[in-house]
C-alpha positions in Angstrom: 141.6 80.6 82.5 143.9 82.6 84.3 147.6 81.7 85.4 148.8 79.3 83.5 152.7 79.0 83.8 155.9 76.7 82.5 158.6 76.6 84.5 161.6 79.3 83.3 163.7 76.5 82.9 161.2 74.4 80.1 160.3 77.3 78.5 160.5 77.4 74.9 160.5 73.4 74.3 156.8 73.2 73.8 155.7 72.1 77.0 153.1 75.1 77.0 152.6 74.6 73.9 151.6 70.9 74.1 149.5 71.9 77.1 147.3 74.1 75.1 146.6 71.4 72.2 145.6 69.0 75.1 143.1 71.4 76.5 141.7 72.4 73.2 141.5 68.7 72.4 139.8 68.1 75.5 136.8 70.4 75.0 135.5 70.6 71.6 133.1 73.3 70.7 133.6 75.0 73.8 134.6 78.8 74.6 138.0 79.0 75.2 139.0 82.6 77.0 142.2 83.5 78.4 143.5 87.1 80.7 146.6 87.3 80.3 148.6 90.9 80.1 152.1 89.0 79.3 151.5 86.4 76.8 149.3 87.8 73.9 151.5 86.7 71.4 151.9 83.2 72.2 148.1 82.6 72.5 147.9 84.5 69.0 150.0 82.2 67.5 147.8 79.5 68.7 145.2 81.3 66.7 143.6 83.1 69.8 142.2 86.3 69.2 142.0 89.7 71.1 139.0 90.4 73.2 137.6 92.8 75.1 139.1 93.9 78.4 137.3 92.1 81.2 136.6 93.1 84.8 137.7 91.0 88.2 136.7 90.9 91.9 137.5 88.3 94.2 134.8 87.8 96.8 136.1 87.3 100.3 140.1 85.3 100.9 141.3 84.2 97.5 140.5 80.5 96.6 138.8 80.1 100.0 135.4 78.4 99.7 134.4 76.0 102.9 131.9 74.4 101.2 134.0 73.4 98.1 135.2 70.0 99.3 
């Protein structure tokens, strides 16, 4: 997962917080991974851990896929 934000303005009143529960809810058993450069703390304190760097290339325009609906 990559780029997950709260608003400036609702940070720190859980709203992150909550959204994280939900998605760990959501998929039980599953591999959870996160990039981030900004937030290691908070996703530590959710009891995420550190994990290798990982590499990135975007193939083509960003988010620009004809033949995804």
């Amino acid at each position: 997962m990559v780029d997950v934000w709260t608003r400036s303005s609702y940070r720190e009143q859980g709203v992150a917080t909550k959204l994280m529960a939900m998605l760990i809810e959501a998929v039980p058993g599953q591999h959870i991974y996160f990039q981030t450069d900004t937030a290691v703390g908070f996703y530590e304190k959710l009891g995420f851990a550190k994990q290798p760097e990982g590499m990135s290339f975007i193939a083509g325009e960003y988010l620009d896929n004809p033949t995804c609906g």
